[in-house]
C-alpha positions, -999 to +999 in steps of 0.1 A: +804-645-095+784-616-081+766-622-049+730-612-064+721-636-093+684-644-111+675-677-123+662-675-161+622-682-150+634-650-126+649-627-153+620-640-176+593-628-152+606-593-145+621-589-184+590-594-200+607-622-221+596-661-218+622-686-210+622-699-245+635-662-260+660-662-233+673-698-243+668-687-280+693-657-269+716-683-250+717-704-281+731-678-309+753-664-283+736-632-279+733-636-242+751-661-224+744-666-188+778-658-168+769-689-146+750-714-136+740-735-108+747-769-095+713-778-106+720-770-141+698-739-142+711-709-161+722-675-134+727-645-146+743-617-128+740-577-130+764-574-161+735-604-180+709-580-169+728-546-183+733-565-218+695-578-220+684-541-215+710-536-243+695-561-267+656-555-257+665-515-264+684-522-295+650-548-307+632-519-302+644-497-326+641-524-355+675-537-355+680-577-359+694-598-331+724-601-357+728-567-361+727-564-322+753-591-318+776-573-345+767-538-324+774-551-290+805-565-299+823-532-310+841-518-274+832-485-287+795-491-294+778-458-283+748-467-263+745-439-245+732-423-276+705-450-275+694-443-241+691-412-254+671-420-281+648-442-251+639-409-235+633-394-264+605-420-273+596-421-242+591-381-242+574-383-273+543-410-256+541-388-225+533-357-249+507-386-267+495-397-238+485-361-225+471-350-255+452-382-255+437-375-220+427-339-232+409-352-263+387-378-233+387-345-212+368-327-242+342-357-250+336-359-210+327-327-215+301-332-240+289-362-226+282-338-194+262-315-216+222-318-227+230-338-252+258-372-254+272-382-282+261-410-298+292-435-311+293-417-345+300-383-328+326-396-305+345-411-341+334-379-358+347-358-327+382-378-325+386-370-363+377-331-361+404-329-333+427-349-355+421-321-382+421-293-356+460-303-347+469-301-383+462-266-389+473-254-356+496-257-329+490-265-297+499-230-283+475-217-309+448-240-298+451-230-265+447-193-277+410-206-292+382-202-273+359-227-294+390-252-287+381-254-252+352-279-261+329-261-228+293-278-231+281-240-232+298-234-259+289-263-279+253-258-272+256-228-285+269-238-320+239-266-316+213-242-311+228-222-343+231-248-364+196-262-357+178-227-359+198-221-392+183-257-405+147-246-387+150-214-415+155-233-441+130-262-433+103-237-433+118-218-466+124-181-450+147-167-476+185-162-466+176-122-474+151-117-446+155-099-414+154-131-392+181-146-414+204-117-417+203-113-374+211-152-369+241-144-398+254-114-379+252-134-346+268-164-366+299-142-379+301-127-349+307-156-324+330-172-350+349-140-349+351-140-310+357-178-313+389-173-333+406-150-311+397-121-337+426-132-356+424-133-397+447-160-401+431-181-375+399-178-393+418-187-429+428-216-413+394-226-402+379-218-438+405-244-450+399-267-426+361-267-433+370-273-467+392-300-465+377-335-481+387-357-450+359-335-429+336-332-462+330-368-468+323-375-431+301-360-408+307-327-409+301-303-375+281-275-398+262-293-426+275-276-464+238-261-465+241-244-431+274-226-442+260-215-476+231-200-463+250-181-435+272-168-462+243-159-483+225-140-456+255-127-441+261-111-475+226-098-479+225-085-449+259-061-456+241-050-493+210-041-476+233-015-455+256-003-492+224+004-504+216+032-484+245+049-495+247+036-533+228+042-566+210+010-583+241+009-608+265+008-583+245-020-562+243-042-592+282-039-599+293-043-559+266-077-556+280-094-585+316-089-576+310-085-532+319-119-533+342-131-556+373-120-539+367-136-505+399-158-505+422-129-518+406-106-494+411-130-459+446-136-473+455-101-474+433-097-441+459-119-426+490-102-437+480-070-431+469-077-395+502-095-389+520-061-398+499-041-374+501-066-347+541-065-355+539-027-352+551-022-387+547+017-396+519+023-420+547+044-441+568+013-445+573-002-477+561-031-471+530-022-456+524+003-488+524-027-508+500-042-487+482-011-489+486-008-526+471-046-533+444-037-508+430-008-534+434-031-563+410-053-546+388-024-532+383-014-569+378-051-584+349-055-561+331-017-559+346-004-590+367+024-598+348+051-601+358+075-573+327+087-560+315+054-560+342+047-534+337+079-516+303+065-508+316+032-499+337+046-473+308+069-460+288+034-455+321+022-432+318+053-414+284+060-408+269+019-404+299+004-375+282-033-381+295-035-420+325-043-400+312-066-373+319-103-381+347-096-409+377-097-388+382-056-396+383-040-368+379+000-368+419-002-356+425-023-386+408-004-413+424+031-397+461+015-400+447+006-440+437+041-445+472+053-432+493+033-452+467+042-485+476+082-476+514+074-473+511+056-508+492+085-521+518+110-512+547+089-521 
């Protein structure tokens, strides 16, 4: 017998188990003590110990104390695969546990700012984050400045969100002036807020869609978005119209908006090219290209003087592209691969 043994109210203590699971175990011959003392009293020695870790392991991975009996009894059993398996899990809780403490990290945060969330946002806030990780990784998150929860930057959104809600309280119309400049600031910190990235911002239209954040509390209100959108839109007709006959106007408001979804999904594939540094000649680009003017005409028509006009607006007003995820880069690198098309 080894020289270090532990009585069973010993191995009971530092296992975790009660004596009564460790006689259980003695019982159905799952772990039988190698000795025991003159007293009576069941010793177990370092070999004991090894197979309890064996069993508790095993227990933990759903298997029955028959099952482990049956396991441990094949010479060949292959438990270093389960300590494997141990780290593994045990990998897994370390990568919950920190994202855990940066979820407390971000409500700290807000309870540090001007205003602290009541028990409602701190549920609400836990289930946004939730919804946050589904549609992105957690590299990508990192890449999101509105992801870094800072108490400036929420109060920022607040203060949007409440002067969009003062607006419409006091019924200014989405197509004023006052509107139109909150919509433009609106677009424009989402824009920053997203990195500048199209797909990003897909995501996050998504997201804002999805029924799980719809039928809760919702961090902009459906009313706030619509009139946003609504202004935002009004504010980029006010700008066509300097450049576009009443005809033309009527056509591009009725169809301006109709595309959105195609057009962000295109957004997105086109901007992944350029950021790939896919030639504006290559073929796949001039498909890209291609579906872009099919969309260009669906929404301004395909009359080509009408669209000589539209592009005039682009050139001569720079804030028709502000907030839209276009950059001047972007819509150069469209024009490109539209020419090579043309003279293919």
């Amino acid at each position: 017998m080894e020289k270090t043994v532990l009585k069973i109210g010993a191995l009971a203590a530092r296992s975790g188990l009660t004596v009564r699971a460790l006689h259980h175990y003695d019982d159905i011959g799952l772990l039988k003590p190698s000795a025991r003392a003159d007293s009576g009293y069941r010793l177990y020695n370092r070999d004991d110990v090894e197979r309890l870790h064996k069993i508790q392991a095993l227990r933990k991975f759903g298997m029955s104390l028959a099952d482990i009996a049956t396991f441990l009894a094949s010479p060949d059993a292959p438990f270093a695969d389960v300590v494997s398996q141990q780290i593994a899990a045990l990998d897994q809780q370390i990568k919950q546990a920190s994202t855990l403490r940066e979820q407390l990290t971000r409500l700290q945060q807000q309870m540090n700012s001007d205003h602290a969330p009541a028990l409602e946002s701190w549920i609400g806030a836990l289930e946004h984050m939730k919804l946050y990780e589904q549609y992105f990784t957690p590299e990508e998150l990192k890449r999101l400045p509105f992801w870094q929860q800072e108490a400036r930057r929420n109060a920022v959104w607040r203060g949007m969100v409440d002067e969009v809600k003062t607006l419409i309280a006091h019924g200014v119309p989405f197509s004023s002036a006052e509107a139109g400049a909150l919509a433009l600031r609106w677009m424009e910190t989402l824009e920053h807020d997203t990195a500048a990235n199209p797909e990003f911002a897909r995501r996050m239209t998504i997201m804002m869609q999805d029924d799980r954040l719809s039928q809760r509390h919702s961090p902009i209100p459906q009313d706030v978005q619509q009139y946003i959108g609504e202004s935002f839109n009004e504010r980029k007709m006010t700008l066509y119209a300097k450049y576009l006959n009443a005809e033309e106007m009527q056509y591009i408001r009725v169809n301006s908006r109709k595309y959105f979804h195609e057009w962000l999904a295109l957004l997105v594939k086109v901007h992944a090219q350029m950021e790939s540094g896919v030639a504006a000649n290559h073929p796949e680009m001039q498909a890209l290209a291609r579906e872009w003017m099919r969309l260009f005409r669906a929404r301004a028509g395909s009359h080509p003087d009408t669209q000589s006009r539209i592009r005039l607006a682009h050139e001569s007003e720079p804030e028709l592209l502000k907030g839209t995820w276009v950059s001047p880069a972007t819509l150069a690198y469209i024009r490109q691969a539209v020419a090579a098309c043309e003279q293919a």
